[in-house]
PQR file of N, CA, C, O and H, with PARSE charges and radii, in Angstrom:
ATOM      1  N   UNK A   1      47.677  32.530  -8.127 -0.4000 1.5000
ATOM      2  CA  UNK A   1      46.623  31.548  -8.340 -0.0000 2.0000
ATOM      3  C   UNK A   1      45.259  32.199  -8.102  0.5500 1.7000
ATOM      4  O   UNK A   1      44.971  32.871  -7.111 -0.5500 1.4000
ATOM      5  N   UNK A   2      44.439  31.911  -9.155 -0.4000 1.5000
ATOM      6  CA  UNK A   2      43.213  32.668  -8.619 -0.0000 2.0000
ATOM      7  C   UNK A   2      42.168  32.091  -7.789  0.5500 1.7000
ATOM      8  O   UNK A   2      42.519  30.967  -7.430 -0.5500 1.4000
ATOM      9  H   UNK A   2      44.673  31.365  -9.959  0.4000 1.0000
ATOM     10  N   UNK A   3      41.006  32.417  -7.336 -0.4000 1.5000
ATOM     11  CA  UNK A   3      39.883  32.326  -6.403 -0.0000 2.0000
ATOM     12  C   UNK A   3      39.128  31.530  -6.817  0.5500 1.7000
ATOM     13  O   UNK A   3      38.823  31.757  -7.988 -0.5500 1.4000
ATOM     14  H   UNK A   3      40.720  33.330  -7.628  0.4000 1.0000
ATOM     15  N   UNK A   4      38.600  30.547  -6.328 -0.4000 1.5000
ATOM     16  CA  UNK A   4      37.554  30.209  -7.026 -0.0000 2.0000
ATOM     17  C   UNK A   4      36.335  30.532  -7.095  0.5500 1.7000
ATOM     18  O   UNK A   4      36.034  30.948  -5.976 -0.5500 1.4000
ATOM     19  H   UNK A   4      38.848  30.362  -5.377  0.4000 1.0000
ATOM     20  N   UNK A   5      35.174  30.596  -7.990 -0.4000 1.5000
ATOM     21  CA  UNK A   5      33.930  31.303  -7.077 -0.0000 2.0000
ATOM     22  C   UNK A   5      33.869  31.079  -5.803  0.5500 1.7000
ATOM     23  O   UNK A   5      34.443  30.296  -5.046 -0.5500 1.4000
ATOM     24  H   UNK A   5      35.419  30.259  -8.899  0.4000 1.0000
ATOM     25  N   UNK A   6      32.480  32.508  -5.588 -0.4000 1.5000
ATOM     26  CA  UNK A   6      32.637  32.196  -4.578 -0.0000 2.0000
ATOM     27  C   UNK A   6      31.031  31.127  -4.259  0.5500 1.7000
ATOM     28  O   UNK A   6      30.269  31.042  -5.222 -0.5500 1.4000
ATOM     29  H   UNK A   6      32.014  33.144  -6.203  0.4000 1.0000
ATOM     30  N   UNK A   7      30.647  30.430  -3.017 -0.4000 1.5000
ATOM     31  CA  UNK A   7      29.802  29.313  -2.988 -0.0000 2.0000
ATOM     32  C   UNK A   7      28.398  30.159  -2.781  0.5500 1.7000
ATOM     33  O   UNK A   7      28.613  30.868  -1.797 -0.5500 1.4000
ATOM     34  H   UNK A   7      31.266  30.499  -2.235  0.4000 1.0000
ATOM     35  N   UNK A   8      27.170  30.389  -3.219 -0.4000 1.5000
ATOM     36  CA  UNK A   8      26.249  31.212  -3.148 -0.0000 2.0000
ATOM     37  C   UNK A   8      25.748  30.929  -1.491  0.5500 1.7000
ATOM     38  O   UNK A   8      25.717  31.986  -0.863 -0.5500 1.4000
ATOM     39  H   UNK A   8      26.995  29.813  -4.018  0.4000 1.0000
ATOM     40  N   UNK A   9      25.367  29.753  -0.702 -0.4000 1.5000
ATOM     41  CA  UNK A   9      25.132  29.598   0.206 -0.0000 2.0000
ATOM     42  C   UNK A   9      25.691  30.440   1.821  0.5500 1.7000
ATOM     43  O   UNK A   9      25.206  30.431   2.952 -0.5500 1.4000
ATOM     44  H   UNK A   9      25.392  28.893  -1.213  0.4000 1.0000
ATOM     45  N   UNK A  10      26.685  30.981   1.340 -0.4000 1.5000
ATOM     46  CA  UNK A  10      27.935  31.779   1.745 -0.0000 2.0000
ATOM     47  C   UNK A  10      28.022  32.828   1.685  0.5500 1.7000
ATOM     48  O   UNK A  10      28.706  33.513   2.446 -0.5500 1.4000
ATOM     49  H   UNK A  10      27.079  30.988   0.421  0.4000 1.0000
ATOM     50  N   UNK A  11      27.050  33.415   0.344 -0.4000 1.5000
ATOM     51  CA  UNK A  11      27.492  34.918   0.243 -0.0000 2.0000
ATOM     52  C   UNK A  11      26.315  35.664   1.085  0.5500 1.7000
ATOM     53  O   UNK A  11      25.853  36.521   0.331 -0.5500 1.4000
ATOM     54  H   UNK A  11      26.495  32.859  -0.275  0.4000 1.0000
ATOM     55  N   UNK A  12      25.726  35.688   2.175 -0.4000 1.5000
ATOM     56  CA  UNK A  12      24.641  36.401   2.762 -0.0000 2.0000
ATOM     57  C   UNK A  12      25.573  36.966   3.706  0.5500 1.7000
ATOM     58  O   UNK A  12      25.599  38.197   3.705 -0.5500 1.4000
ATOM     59  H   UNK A  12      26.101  34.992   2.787  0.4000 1.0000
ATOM     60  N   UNK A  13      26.581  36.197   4.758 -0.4000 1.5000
ATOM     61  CA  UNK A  13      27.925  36.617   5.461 -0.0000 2.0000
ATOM     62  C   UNK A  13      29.049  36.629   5.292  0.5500 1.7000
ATOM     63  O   UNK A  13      29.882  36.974   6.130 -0.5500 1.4000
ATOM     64  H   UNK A  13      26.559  35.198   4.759  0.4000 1.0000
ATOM     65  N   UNK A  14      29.342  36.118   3.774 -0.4000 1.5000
ATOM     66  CA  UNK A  14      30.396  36.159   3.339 -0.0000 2.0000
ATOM     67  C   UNK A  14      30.891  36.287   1.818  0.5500 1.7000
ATOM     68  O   UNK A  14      31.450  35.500   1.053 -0.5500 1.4000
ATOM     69  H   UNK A  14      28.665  35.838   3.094  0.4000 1.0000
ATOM     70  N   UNK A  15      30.462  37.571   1.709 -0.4000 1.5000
ATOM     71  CA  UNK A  15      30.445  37.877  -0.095 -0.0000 2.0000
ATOM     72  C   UNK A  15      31.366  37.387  -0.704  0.5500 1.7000
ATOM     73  O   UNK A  15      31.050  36.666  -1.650 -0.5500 1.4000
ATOM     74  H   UNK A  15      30.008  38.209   2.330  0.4000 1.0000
ATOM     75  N   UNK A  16      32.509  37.534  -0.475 -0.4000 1.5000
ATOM     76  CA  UNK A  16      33.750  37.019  -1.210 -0.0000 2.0000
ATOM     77  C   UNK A  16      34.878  35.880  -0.743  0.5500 1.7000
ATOM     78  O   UNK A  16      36.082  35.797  -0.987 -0.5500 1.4000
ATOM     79  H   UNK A  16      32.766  38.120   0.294  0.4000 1.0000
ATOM     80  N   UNK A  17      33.893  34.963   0.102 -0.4000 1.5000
ATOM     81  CA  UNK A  17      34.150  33.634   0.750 -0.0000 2.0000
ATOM     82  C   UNK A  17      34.528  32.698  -0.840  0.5500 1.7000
ATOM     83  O   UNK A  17      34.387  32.987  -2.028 -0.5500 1.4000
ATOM     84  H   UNK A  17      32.915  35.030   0.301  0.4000 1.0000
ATOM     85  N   UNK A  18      34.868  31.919  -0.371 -0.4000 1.5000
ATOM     86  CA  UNK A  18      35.142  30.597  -1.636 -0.0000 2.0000
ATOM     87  C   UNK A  18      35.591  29.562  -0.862  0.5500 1.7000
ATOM     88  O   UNK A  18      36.146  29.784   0.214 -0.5500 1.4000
ATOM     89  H   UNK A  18      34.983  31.684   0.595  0.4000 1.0000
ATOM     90  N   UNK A  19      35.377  28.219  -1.375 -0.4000 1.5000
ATOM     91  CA  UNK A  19      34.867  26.946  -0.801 -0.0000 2.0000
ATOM     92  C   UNK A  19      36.193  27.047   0.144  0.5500 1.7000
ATOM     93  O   UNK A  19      36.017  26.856   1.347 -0.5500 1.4000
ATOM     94  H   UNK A  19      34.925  28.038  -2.249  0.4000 1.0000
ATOM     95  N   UNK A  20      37.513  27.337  -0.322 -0.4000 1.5000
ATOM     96  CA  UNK A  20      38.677  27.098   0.399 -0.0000 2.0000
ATOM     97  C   UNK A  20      39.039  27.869   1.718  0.5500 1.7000
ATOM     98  O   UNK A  20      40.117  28.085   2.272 -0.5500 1.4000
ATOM     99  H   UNK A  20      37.657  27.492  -1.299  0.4000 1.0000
ATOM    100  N   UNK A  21      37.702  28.216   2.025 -0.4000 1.5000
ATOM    101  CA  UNK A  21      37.600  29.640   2.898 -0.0000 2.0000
ATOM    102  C   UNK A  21      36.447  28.361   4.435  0.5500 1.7000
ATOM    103  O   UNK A  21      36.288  28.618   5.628 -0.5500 1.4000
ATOM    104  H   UNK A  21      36.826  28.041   1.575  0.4000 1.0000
ATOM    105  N   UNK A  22      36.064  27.448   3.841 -0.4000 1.5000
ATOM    106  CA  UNK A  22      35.391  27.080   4.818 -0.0000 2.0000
ATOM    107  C   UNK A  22      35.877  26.306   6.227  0.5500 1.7000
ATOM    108  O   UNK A  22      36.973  25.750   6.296 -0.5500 1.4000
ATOM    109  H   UNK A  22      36.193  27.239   2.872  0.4000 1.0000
ATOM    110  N   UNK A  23      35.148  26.331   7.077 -0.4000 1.5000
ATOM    111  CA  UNK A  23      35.597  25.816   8.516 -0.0000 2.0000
ATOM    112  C   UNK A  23      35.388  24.546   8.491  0.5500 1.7000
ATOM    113  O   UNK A  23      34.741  24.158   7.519 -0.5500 1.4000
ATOM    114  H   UNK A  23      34.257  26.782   7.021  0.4000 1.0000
ATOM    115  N   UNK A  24      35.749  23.696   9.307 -0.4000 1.5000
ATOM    116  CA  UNK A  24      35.341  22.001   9.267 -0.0000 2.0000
ATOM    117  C   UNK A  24      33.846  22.137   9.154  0.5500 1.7000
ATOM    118  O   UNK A  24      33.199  21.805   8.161 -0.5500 1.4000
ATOM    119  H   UNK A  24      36.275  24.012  10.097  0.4000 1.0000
ATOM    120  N   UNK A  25      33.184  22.836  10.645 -0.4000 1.5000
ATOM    121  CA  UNK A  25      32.179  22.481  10.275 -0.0000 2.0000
ATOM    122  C   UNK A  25      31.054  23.043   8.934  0.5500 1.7000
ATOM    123  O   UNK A  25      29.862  22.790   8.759 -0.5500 1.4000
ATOM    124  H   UNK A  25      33.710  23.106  11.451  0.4000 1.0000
ATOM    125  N   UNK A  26      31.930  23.812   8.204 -0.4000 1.5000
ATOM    126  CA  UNK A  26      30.783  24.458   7.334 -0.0000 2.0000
ATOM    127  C   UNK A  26      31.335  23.008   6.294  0.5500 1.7000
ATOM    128  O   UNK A  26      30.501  22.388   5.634 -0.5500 1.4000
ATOM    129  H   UNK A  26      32.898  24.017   8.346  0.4000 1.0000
ATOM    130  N   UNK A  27      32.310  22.753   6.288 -0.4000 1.5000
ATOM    131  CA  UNK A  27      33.240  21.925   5.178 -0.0000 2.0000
ATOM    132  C   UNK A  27      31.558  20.431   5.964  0.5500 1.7000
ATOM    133  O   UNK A  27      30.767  19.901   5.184 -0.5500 1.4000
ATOM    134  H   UNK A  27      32.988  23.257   6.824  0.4000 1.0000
ATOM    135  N   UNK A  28      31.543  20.252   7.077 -0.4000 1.5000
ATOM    136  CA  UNK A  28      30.636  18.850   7.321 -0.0000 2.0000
ATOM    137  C   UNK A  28      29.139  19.402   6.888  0.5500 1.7000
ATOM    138  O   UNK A  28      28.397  18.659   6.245 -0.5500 1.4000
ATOM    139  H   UNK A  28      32.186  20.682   7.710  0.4000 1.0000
ATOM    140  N   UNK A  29      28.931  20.066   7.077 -0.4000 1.5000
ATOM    141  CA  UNK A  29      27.163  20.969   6.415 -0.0000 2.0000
ATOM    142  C   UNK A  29      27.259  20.491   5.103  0.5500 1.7000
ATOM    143  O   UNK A  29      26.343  19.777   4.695 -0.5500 1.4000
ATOM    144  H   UNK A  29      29.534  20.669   7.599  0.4000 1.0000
ATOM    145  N   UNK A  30      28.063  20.715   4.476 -0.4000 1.5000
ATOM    146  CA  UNK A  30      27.899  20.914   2.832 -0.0000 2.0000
ATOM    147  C   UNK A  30      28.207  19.560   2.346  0.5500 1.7000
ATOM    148  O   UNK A  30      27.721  19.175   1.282 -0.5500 1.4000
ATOM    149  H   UNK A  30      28.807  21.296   4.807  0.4000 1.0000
ATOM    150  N   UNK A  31      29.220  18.575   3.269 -0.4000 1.5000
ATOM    151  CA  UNK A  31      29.221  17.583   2.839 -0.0000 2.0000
ATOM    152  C   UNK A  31      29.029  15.875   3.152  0.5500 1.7000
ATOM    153  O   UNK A  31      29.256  14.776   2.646 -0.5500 1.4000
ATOM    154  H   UNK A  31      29.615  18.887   4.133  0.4000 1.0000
ATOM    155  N   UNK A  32      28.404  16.559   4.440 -0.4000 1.5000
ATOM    156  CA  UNK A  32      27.536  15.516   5.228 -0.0000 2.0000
ATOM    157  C   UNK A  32      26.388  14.894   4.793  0.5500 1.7000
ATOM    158  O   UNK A  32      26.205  13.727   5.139 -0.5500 1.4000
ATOM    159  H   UNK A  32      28.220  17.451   4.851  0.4000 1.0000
ATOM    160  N   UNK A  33      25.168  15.740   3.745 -0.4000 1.5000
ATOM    161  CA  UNK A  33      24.284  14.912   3.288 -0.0000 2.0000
ATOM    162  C   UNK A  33      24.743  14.164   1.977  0.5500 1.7000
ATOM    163  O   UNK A  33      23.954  13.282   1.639 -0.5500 1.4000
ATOM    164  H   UNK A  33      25.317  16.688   3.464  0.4000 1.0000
ATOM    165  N   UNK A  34      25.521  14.275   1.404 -0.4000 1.5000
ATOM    166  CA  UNK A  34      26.727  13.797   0.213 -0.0000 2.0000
ATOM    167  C   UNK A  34      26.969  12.459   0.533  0.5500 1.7000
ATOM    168  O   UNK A  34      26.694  11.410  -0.050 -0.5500 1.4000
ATOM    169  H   UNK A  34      26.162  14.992   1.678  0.4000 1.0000
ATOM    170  N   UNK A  35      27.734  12.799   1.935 -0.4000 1.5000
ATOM    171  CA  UNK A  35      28.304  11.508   2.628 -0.0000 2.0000
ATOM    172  C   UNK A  35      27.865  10.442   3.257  0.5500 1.7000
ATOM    173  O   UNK A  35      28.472   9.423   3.587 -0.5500 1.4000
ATOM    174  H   UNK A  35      27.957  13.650   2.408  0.4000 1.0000
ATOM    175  N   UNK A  36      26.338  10.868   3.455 -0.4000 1.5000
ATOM    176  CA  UNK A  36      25.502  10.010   4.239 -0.0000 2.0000
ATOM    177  C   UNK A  36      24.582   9.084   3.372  0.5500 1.7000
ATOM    178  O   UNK A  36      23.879   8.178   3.818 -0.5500 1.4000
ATOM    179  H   UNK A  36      25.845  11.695   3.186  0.4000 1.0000
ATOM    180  N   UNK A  37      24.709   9.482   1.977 -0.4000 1.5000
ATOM    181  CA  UNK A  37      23.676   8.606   1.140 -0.0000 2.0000
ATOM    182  C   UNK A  37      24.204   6.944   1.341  0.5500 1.7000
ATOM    183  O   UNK A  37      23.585   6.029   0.797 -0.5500 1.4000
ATOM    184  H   UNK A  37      25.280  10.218   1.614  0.4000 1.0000
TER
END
């Protein structure tokens, strides 16, 4: 199965990170202002 990109916000410490790569809290950063509207 392949990778998905990877998320640009991510690649400064983590070049070849991809969304399925994130921690809760990076997973609540990215989708906390989403969730809060």
């Amino acid at each position: 199965m392949g990778r998905l990109p990877h998320v640009g916000f991510r690649d400064s410490h983590h070049p070849d990170s991809t969304i399925l790569d994130f921690t809760p809290n990076e997973w609540w950063a990215f989708l906390g202002p989403h969730l809060a509207r």
